[in-house]
N, C-alpha and C positions, 0 to 999 in steps of 0.2 A: 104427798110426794116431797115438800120444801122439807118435813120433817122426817124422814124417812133420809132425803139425802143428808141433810144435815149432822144426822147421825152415825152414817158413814162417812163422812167426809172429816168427823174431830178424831179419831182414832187412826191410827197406822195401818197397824194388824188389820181395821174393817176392811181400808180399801182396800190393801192385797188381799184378802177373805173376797168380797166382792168381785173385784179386776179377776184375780187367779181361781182361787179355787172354788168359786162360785161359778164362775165361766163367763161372766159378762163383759168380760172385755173393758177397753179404754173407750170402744164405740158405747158401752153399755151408758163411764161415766160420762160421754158426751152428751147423748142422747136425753142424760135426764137434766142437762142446761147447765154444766157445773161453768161458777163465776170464775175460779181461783183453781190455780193448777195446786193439785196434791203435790206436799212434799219431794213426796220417793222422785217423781217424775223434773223435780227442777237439778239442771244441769248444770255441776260446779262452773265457776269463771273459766277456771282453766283448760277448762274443755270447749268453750265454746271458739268456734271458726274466725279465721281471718281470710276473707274472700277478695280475689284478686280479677279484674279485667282478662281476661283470655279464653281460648275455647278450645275444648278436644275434638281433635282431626273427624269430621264427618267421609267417609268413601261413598262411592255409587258406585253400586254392584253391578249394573247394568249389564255387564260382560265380565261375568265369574272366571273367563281366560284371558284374560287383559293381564300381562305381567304387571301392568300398575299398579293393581287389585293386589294380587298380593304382597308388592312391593311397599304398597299404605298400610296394609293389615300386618306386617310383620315388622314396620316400624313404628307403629301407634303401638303396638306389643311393648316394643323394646324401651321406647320414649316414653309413654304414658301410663300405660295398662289398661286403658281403656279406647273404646273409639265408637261410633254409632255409624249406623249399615242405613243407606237408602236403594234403594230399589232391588230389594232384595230378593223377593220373587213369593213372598207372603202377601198376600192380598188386603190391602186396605179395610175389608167386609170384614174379614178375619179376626184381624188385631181388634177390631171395632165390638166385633162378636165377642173376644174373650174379656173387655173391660166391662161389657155388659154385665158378661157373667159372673165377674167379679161382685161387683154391684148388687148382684141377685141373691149370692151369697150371701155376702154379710146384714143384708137388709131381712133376714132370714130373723125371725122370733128368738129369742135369746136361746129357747129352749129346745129349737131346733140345733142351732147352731154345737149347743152344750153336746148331742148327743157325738160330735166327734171330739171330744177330747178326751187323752190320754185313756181316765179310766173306764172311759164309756166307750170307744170308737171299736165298730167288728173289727178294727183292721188295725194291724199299726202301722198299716201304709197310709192311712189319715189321719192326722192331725190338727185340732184348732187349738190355738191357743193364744196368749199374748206376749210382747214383750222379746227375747229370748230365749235366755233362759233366766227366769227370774228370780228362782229361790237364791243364788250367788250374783247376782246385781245390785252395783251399789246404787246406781240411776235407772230405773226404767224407761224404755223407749214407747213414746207412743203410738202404737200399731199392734193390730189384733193381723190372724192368718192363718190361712188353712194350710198345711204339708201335705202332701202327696207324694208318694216316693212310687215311681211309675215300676213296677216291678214284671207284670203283663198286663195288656189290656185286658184281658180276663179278670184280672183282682183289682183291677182300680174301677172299672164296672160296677164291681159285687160291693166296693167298699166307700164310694163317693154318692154323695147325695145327688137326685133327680136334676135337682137345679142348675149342677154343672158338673155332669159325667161326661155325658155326649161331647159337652164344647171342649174339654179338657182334653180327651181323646185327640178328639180332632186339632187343637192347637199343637200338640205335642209331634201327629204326624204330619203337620206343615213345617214346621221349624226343624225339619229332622233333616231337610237336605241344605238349610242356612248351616246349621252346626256342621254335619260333616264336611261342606265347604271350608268353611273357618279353618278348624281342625287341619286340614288337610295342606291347608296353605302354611297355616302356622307351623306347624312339620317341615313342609319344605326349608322353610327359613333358617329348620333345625338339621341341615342335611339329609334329611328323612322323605327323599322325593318320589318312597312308591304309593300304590293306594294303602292304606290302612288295612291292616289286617285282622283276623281275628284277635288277634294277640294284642296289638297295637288298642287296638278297639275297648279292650275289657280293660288297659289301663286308664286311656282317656275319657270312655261315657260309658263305663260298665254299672253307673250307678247313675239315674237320672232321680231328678226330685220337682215339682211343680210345685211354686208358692205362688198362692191367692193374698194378696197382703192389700189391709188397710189401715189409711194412717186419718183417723178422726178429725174436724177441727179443732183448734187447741187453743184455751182460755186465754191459755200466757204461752204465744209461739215463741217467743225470745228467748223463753228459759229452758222449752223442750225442745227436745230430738224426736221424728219420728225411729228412726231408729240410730244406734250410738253408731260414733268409728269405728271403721274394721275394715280388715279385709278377707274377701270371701277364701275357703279353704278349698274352693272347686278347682278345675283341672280349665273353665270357662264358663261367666256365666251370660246366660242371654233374657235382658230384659227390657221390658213394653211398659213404659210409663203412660200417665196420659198429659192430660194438659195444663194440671193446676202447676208444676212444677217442684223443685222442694232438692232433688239431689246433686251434691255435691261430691266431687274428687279433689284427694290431696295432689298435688304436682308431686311429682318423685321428687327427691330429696330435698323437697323446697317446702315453708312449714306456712304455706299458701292455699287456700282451695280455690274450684272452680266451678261453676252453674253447669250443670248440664240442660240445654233449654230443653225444652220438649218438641218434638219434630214431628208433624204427623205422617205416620207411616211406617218413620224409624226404628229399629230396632239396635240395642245398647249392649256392647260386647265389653264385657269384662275379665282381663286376665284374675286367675285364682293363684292359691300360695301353690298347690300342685303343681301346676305348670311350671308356677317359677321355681320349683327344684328342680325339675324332672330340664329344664333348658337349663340349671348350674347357673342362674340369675340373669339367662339374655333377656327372657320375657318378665317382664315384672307386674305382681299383682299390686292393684291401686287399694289405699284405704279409701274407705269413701262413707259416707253418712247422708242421712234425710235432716230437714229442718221442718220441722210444723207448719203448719198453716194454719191464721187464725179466723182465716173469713170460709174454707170450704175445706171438704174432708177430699184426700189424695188417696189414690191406687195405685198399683202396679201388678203385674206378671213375671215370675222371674222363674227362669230355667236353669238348673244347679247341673253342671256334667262334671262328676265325679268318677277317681278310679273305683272298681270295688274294694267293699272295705279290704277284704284279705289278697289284696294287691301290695304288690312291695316297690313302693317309689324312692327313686332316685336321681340325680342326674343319669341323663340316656347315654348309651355307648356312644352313640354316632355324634354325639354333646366332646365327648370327651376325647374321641381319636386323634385331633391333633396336638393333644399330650397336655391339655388345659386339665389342670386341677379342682376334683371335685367340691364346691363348696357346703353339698348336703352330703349327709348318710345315708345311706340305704334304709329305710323304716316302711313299717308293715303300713299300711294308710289308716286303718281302724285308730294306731295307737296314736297317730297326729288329730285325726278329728274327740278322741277324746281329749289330747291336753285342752282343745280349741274350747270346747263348748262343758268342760270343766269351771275355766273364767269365766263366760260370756264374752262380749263382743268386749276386746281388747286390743284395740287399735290393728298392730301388726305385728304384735308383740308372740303369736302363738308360732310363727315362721321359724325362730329363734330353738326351736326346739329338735327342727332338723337340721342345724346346723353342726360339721364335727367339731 
């Protein structure tokens, strides 16, 4: 085995051969006890965080009709891009049930694992893989994960492993009356105070996606990321850490980050770049990144609500009626998600591209 890793670990090309296109994952290189972080995975100086004392606004949901409620939720939008929901109405068994199954996942035989990616997977509603997108990354992130792009419960069924179809199912229809809540208030904020409509609906979560993600422990946490800076190109996304910790947000325009601690029970609302066209910049999405950990391997759950692709975002009329000038274009969504994942995870740099 020492020889065996050895031999991948003096080469570039092995370990991406290994990591990627072998399908073992970063879990794979942890697993076999590596002392020294590969290469590819150490993260220039200048990329690494300057972390600052302060905390993003926590609400309690408690009463989803408290004008409070959504007076907190649509200015942690505005001010932060981020905020964390307690008593949200998902049940503590739940969130608990889906880290399990996370867990269950990735603890899966490499060779099970392999059979969902890219060219193996029945579905291209599943994906495992690692990293990003790796073949145009100058740094890889350490975290392997499975995609899910929830298209009906019928095909995510036929196209998700035993181990966590059922729970996956069910997580997605517990978190489906948080999100429309969210959604709903954050509208308002936007003039937009009827219920969501068909229309409405297929811009805001016409496209759902479910990440499984893990981020291994790491030789040299100092030098890695589990995953780089960025920010999400969703429309909102909703995520369930657990409790080793590890994610940080940039402060809006301030070149500071900050902990997000881990809350039991919480769930983690993040503004996307979508949103922030489609509000003309009220709501603003956060960059944010993971840091490694070098004593214990880290998970999460995160829920991507996207427009669909052949949706055409903008800022919204009712954004713009009292005569405020638009700061994005009109663009089809497809053609923003490919500048996005064209680079990889690049800060916040891929927003830039709907701008007139």
């Amino acid at each position: 085995m020492a020889a065996h890793l050895s031999k991948i670990l003096s080469n570039f090309e092995k370990v991406f051969d290994f990591v990627v296109n072998e399908g073992y994952g970063v879990k794979g290189l942890s697993d076999m006890g590596i002392q020294e972080l590969p290469k590819q995975y150490i993260q220039p100086v200048e990329e690494r965080i300057v972390i600052t004392d302060d905390s993003i606004p926590i609400i309690d949901a408690t009463n989803w009709d408290d004008p409070k409620v959504a007076d907190q939720i649509c200015k942690a939008a505005q001010n932060w891009g981020v905020f964390q929901v307690i008593n949200h109405g998902v049940p503590v068994e739940v969130l608990d049930n889906i880290k399990e199954t996370n867990h269950r996942f990735f603890n899966l035989p490499a060779e099970e694992k392999k059979k969902y990616r890219k060219e193996n997977s029945v579905s291209s509603n599943a994906r495992y893989g690692t990293s990003t997108t790796p073949e145009v990354e100058k740094t890889l992130g350490w975290r392997d994960y499975l995609s899910i792009v929830h298209s009906s419960n019928d095909e995510v069924a036929s196209s998700l492993p035993t181990s966590c179809r059922e729970e996956a199912l069910d997580y997605l229809k517990r978190c489906d009356s948080v999100i429309r809540k969210i959604l709903k208030l954050l509208m308002g904020g936007l003039n937009i105070v009827k219920e969501i409509d068909e229309e409405k609906e297929e811009l805001l979560m016409g496209s759902k996606r479910l990440n499984f993600i893990y981020y291994p422990k790491s030789p040299n946490p100092e030098l890695s990321v589990g995953v780089e800076r960025h920010s999400d190109i969703s429309t909102i996304t909703l995520l369930l850490q657990d409790d080793v910790g590890g994610l940080y947000v940039k402060k809006l325009d301030k070149n500071v980050w900050v902990h997000i601690p881990p809350i039991n029970g919480a769930l983690i609302i993040n503004i996307g770049d979508a949103l922030q066209i489609m509000s003309n910049d009220k709501y603003k999405s956060v960059e944010h990144c993971v840091i490694a950990n070098g004593s214990k391997s880290r998970i999460s759950v995160a829920i991507f609500l996207h427009p669909k692709p052949t949706s055409i975002i903008g800022p919204l009329q009712q954004v713009l009626e009292n005569g405020e000038k638009p700061i994005y274009k009109q663009i089809l969504y497809a053609d923003y998600t490919n500048v996005f994942f064209s680079k990889g995870h690049d800060k916040k740099n891929a927003i830039e591209f709907a701008k007139i």
